[in-house]
N, CA and C atoms as a LAMMPS dump frame, in Angstrom:
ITEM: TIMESTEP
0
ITEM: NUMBER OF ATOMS
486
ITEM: BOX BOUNDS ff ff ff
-5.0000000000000000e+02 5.0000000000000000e+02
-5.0000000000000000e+02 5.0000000000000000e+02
-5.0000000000000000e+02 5.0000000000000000e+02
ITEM: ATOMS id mol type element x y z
1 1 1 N 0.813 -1.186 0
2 1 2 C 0 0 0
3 1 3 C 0.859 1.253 0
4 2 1 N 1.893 0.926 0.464
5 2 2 C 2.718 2.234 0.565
6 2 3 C 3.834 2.811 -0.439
7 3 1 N 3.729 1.533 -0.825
8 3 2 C 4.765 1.889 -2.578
9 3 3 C 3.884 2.188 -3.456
10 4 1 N 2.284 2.209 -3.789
11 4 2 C 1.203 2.498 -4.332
12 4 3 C 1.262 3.86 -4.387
13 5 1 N 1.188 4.365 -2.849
14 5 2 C 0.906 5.936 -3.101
15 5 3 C 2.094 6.504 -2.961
16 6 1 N 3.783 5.872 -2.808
17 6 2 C 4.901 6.772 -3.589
18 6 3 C 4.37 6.568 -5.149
19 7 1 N 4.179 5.475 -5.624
20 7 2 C 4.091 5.179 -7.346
21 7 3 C 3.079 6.662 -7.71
22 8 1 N 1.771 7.003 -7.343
23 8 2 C 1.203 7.775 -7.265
24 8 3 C 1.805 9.306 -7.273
25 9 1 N 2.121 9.552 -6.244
26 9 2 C 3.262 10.515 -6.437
27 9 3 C 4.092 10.953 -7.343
28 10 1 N 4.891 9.773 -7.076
29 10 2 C 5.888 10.312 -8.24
30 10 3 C 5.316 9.952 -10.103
31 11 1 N 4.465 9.391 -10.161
32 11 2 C 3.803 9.558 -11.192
33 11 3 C 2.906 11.596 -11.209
34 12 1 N 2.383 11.883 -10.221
35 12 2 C 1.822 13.103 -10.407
36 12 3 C 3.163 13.715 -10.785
37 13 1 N 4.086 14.08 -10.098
38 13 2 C 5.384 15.005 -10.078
39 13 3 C 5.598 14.747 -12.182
40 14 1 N 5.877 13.559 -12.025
41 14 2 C 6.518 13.073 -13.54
42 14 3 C 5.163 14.427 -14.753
43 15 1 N 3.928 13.739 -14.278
44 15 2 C 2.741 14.612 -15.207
45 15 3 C 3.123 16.17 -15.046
46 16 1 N 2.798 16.643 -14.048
47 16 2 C 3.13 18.061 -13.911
48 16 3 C 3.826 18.776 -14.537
49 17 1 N 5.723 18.35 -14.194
50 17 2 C 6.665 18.784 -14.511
51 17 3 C 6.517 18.72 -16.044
52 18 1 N 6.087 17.723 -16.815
53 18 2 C 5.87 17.305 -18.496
54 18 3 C 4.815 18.537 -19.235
55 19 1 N 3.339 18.893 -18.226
56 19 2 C 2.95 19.982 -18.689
57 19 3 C 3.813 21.114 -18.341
58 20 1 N 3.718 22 -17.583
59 20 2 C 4.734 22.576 -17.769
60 20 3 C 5.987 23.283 -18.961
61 21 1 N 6.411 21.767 -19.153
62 21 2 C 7.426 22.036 -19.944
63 21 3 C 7.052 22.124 -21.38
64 22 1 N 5.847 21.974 -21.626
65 22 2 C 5.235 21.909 -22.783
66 22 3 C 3.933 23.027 -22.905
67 23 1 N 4.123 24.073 -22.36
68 23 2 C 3.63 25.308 -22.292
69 23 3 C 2.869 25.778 -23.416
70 24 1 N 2.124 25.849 -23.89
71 24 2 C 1.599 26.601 -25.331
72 24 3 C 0.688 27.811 -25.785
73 25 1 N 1.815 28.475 -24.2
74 25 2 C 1.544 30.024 -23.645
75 25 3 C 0.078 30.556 -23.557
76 26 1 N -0.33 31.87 -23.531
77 26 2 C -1.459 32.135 -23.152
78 26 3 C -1.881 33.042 -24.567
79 27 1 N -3.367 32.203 -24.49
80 27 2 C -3.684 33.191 -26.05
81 27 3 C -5.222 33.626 -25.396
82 28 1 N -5.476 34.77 -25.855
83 28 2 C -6.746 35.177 -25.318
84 28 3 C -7.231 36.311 -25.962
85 29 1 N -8.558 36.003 -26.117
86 29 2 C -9.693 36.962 -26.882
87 29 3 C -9.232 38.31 -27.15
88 30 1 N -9.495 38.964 -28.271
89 30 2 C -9.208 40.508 -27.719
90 30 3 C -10.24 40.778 -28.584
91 31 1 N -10.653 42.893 -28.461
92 31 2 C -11.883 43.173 -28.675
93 31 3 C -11.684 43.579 -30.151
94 32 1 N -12.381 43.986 -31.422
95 32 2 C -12.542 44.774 -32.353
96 32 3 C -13.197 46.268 -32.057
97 33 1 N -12.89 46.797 -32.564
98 33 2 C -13.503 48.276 -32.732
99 33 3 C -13.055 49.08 -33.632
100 34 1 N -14.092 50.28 -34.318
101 34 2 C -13.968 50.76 -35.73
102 34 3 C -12.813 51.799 -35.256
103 35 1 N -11.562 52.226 -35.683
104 35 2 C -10.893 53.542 -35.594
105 35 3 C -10.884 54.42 -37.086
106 36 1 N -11.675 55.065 -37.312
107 36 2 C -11.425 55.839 -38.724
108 36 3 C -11.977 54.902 -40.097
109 37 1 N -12.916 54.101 -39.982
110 37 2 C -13.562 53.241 -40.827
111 37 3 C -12.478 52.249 -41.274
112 38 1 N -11.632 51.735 -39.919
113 38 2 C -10.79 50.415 -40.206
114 38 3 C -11.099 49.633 -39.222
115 39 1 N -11.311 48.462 -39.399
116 39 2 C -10.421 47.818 -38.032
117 39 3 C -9.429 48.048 -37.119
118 40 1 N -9.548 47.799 -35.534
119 40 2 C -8.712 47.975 -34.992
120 40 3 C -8.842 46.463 -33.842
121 41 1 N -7.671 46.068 -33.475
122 41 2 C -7.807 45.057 -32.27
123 41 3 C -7.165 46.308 -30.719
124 42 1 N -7.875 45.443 -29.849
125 42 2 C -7.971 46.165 -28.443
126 42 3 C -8.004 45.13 -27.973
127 43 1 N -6.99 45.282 -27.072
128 43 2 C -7.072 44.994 -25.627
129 43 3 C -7.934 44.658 -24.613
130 44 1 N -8.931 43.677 -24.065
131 44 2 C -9.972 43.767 -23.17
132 44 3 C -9.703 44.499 -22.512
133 45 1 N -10.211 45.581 -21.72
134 45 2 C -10.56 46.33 -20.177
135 45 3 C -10.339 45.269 -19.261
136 46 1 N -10.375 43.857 -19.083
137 46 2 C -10.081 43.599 -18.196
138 46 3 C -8.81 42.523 -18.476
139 47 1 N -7.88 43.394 -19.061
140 47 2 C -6.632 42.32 -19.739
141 47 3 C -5.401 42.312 -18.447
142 48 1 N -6.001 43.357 -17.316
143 48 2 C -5.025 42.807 -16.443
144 48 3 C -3.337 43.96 -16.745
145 49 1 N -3.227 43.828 -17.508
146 49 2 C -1.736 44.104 -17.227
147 49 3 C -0.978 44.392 -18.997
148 50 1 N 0.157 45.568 -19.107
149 50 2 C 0.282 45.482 -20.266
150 50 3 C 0.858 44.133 -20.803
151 51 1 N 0.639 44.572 -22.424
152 51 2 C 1.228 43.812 -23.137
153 51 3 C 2.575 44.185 -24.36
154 52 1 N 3.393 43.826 -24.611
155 52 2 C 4.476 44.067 -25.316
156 52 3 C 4.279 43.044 -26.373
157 53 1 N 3.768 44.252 -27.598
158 53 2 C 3.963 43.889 -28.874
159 53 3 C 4.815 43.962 -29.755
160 54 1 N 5.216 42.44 -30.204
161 54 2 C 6.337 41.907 -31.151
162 54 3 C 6.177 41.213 -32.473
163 55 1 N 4.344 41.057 -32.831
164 55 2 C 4.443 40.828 -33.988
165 55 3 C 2.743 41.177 -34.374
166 56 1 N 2.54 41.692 -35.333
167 56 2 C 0.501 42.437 -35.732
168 56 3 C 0.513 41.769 -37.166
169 57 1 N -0.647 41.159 -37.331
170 57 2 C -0.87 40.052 -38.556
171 57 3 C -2.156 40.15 -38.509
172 58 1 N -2.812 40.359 -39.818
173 58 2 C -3.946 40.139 -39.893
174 58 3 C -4.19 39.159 -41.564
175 59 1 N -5.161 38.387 -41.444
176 59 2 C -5.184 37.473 -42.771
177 59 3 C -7.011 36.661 -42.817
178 60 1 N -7.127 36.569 -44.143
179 60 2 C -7.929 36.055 -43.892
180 60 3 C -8.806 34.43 -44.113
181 61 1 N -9.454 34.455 -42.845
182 61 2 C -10.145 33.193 -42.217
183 61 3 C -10.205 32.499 -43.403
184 62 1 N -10.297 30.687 -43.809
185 62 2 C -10.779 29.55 -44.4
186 62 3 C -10.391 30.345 -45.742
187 63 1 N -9.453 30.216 -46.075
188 63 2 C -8.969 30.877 -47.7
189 63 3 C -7.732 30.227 -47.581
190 64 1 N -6.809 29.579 -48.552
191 64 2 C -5.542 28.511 -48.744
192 64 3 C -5.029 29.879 -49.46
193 65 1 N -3.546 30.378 -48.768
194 65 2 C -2.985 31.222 -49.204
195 65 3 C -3.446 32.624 -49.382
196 66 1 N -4.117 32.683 -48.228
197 66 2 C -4.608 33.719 -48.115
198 66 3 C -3.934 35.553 -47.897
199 67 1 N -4.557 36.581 -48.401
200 67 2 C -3.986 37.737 -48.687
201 67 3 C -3.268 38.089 -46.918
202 68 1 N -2.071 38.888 -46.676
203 68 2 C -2.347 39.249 -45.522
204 68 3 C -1.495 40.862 -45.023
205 69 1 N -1.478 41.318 -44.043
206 69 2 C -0.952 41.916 -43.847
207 69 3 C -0.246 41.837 -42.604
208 70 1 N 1.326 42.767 -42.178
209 70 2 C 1.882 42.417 -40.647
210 70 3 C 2.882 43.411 -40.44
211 71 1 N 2.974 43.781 -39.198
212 71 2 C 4.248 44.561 -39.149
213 71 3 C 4.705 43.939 -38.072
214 72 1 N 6.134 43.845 -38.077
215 72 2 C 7.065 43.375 -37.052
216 72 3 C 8.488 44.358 -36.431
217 73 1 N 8.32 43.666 -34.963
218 73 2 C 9.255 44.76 -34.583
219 73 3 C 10.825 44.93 -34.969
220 74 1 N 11.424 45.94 -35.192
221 74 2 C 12.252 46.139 -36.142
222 74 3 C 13.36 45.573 -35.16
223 75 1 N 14.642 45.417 -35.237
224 75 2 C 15.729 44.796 -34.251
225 75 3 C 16.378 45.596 -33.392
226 76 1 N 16.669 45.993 -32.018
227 76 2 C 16.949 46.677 -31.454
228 76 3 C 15.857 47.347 -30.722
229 77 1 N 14.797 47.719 -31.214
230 77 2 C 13.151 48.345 -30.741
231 77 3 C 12.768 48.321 -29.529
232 78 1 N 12.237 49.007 -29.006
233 78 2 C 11.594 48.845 -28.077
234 78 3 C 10.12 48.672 -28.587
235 79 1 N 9.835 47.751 -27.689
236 79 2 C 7.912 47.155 -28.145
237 79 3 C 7.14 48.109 -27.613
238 80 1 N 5.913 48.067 -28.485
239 80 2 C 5.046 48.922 -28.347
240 80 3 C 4.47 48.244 -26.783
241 81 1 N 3.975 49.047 -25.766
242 81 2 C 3.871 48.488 -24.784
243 81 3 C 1.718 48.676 -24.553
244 82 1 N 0.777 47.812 -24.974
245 82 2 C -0.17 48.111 -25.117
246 82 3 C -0.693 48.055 -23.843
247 83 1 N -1.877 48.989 -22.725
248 83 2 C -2.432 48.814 -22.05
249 83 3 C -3.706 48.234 -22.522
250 84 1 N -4.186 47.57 -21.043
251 84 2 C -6.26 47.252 -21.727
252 84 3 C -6.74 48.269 -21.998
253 85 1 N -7.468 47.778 -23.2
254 85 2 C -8.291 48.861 -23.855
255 85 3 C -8.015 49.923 -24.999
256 86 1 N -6.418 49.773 -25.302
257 86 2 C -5.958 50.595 -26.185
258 86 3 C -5.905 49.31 -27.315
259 87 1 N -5.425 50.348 -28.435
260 87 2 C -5.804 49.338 -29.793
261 87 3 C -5.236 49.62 -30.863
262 88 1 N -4.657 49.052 -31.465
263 88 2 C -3.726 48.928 -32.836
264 88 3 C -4.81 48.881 -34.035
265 89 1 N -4.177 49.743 -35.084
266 89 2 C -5.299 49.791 -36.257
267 89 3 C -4.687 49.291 -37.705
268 90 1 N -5.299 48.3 -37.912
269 90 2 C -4.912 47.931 -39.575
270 90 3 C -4.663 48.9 -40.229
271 91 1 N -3.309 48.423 -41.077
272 91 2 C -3.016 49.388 -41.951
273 91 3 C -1.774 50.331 -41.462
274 92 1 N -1.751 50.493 -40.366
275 92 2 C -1.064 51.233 -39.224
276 92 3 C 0.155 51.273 -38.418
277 93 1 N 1.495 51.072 -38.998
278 93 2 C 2.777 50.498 -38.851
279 93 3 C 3.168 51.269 -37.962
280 94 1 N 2.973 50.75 -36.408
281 94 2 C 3.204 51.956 -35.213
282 94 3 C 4.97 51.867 -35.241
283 95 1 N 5.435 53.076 -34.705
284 95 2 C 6.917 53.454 -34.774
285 95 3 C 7.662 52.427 -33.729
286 96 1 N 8.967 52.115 -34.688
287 96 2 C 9.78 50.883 -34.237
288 96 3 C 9.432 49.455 -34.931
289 97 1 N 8.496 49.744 -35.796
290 97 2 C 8.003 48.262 -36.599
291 97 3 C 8.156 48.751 -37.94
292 98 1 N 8.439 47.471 -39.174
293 98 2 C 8.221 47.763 -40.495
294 98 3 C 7.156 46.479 -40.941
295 99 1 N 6.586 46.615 -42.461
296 99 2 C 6.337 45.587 -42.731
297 99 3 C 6.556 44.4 -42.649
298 100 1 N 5.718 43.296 -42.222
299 100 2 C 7.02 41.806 -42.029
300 100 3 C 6.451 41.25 -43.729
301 101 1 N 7.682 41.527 -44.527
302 101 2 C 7.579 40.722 -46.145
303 101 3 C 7.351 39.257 -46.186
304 102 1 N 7.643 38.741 -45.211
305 102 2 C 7.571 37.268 -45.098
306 102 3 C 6.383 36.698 -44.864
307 103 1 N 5.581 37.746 -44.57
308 103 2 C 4.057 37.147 -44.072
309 103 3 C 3.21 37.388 -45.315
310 104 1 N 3.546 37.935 -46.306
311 104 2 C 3.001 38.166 -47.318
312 104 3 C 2.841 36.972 -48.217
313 105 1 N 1.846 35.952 -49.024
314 105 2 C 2.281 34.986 -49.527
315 105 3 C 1.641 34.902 -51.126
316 106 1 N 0.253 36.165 -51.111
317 106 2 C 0.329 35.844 -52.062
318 106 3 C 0.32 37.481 -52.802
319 107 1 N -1.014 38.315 -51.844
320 107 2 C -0.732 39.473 -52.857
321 107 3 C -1.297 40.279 -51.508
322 108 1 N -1.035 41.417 -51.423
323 108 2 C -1.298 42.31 -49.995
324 108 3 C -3.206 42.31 -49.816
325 109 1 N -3.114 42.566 -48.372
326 109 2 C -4.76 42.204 -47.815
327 109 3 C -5.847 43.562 -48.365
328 110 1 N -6.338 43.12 -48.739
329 110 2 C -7.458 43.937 -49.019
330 110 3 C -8.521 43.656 -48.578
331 111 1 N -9.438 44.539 -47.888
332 111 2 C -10.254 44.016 -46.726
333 111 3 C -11.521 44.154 -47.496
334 112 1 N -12.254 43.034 -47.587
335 112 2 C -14.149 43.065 -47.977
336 112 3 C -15.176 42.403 -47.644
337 113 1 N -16.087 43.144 -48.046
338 113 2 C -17.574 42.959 -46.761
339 113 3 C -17.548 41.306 -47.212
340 114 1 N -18.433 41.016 -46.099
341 114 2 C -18.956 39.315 -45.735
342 114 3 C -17.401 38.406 -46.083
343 115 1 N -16.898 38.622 -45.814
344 115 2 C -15.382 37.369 -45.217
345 115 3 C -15.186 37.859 -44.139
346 116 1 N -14.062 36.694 -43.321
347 116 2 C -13.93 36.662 -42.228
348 116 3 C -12.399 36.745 -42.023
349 117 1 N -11.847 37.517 -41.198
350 117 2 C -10.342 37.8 -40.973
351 117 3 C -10.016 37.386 -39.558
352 118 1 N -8.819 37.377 -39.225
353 118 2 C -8.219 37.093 -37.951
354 118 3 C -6.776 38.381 -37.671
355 119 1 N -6.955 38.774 -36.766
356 119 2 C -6.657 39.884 -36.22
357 119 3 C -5.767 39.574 -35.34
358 120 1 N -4.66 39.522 -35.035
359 120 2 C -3.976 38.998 -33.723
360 120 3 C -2.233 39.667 -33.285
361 121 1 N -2.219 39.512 -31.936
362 121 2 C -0.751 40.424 -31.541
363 121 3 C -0.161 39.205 -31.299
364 122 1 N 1.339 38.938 -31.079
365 122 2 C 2.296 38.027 -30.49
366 122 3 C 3.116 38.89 -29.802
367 123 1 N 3.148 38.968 -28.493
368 123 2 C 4.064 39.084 -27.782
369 123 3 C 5.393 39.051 -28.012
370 124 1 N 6.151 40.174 -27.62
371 124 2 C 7.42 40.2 -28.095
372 124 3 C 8.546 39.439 -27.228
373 125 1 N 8.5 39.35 -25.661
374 125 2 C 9.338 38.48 -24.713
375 125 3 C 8.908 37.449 -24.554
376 126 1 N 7.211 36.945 -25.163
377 126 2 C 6.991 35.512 -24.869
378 126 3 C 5.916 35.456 -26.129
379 127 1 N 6.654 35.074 -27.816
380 127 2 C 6.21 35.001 -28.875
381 127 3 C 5.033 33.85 -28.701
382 128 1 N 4.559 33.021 -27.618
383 128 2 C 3.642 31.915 -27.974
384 128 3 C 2.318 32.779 -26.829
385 129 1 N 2.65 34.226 -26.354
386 129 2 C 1.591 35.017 -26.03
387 129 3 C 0.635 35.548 -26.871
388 130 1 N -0.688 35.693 -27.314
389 130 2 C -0.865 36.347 -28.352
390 130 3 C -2.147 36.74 -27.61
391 131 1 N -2.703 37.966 -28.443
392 131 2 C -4.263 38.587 -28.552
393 131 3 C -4.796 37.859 -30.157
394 132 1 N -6.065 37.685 -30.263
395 132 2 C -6.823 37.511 -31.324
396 132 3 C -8.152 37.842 -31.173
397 133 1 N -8.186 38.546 -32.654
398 133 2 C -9.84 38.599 -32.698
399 133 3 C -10.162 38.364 -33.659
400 134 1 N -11.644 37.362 -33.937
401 134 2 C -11.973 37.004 -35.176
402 134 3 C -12.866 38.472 -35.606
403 135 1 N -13.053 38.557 -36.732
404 135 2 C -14.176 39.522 -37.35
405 135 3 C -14.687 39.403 -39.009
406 136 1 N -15.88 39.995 -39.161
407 136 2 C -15.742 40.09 -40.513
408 136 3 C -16.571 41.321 -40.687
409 137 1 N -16.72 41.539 -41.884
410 137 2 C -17.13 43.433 -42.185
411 137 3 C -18.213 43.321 -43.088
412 138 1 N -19.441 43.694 -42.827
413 138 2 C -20.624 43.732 -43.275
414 138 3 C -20.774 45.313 -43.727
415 139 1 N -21.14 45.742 -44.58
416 139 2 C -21.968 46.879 -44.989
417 139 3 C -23.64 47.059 -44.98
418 140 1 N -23.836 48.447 -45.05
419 140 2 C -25.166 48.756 -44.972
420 140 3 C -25.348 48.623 -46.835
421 141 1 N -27.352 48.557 -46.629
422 141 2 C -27.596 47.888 -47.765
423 141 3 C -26.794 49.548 -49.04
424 142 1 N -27.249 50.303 -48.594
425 142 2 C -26.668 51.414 -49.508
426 142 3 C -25.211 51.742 -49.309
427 143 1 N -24.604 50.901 -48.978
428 143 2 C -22.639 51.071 -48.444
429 143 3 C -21.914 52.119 -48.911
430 144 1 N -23.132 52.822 -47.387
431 144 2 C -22.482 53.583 -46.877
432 144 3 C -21.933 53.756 -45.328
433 145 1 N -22.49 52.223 -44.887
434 145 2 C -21.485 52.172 -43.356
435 145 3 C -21.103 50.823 -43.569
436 146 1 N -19.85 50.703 -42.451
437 146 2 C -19.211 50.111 -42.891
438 146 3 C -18.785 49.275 -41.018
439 147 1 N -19.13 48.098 -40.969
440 147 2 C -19.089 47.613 -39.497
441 147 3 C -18.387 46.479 -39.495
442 148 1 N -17.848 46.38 -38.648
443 148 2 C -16.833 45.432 -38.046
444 148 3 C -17.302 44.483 -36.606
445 149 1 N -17.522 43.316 -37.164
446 149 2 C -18.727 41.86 -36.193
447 149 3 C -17.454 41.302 -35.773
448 150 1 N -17.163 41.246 -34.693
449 150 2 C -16.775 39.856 -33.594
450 150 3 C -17.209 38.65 -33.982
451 151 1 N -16.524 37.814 -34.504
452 151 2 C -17.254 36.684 -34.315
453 151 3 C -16.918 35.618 -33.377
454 152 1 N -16.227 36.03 -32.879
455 152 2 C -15.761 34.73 -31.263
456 152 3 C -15.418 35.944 -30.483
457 153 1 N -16.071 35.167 -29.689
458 153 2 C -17.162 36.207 -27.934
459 153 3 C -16.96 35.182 -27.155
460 154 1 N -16.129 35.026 -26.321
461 154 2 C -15.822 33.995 -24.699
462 154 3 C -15.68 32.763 -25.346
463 155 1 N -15.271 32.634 -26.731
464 155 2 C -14.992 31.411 -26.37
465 155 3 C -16.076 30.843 -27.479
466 156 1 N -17.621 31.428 -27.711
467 156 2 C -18.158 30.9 -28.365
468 156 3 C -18.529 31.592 -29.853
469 157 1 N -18.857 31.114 -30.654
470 157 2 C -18.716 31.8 -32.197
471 157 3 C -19.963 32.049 -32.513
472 158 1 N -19.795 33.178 -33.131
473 158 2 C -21.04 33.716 -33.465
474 158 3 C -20.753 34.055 -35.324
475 159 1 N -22.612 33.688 -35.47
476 159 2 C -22.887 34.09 -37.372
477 159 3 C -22.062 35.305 -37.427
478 160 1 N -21.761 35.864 -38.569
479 160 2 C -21.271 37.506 -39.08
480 160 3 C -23.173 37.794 -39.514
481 161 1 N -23.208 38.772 -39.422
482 161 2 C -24.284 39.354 -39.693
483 161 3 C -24.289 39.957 -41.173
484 162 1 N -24.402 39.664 -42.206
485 162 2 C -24.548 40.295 -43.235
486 162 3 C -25.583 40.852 -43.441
């Protein structure tokens, strides 16, 4: 009975230490919102604590080789240091970043109504950190507005509203 619950033991210790070491960092929701009739990703209000951005990619959803866009931080840089609630805007190569050419695969992103894009930051001191937000961009029937839908909310997915 008593070599049972060392076996026990040191079987938990063995599991633990194995997750752990196989980390596949923290990725978590972030918000959309319109800045100047673009997309922008934000930060939840309740994100806790800044974040240091090291890589902005946006591309879009269920498409093989899909268009995209990214800027990455340039070498030497200091990262953009985002609080909750502040927000990076497509299109928008904040200072200390250039285009990343490598993310480009087939022809630059051009953004249009009813598809679906993915929006996301990577952390610059811990690259397997990231923000994401799904969205896609619906217009009014006379397009002349122009809106930007969440489509994953806690976790669960929601239609785009066309």
């Amino acid at each position: 009975m008593k070599y049972s619950a060392f076996i026990l033991v040191g079987l938990f210790w063995v599991i633990a230490g194995f997750a752990n070491a196989t980390s596949f960092g923290r990725k978590a929701n972030a918000d959309i919102a319109s800045i100047g009739s673009k997309p922008a990703i934000c930060l939840p209000k309740d994100a806790g604590q800044a974040f240091s951005v090291g890589w902005i990619s946006v591309h879009e959803s269920y498409v093989r080789n899909p268009g995209s866009w990214g800027a990455v931080l340039k070498a030497g840089a200091k990262p953009l240091e985002l609080k909750p609630d502040d927000c990076l805007v497509f299109g928008v190569v904040p200072d200390g970043y250039e285009l990343d050419d490598h993310l480009i695969k087939t022809w630059p992103l051009k953004l249009e109504a009813n598809r679906t894009y993915v929006f996301r930051l990577s952390d610059a001191y811990q690259p397997r950190d990231s923000y994401t937000a799904i969205f896609c961009i619906s217009k009014s029937v006379d397009g002349t507005r122009v809106s930007f839908n969440t489509v994953l909310v806690n976790s669960q997915r929601k239609p785009c509203s066309y």
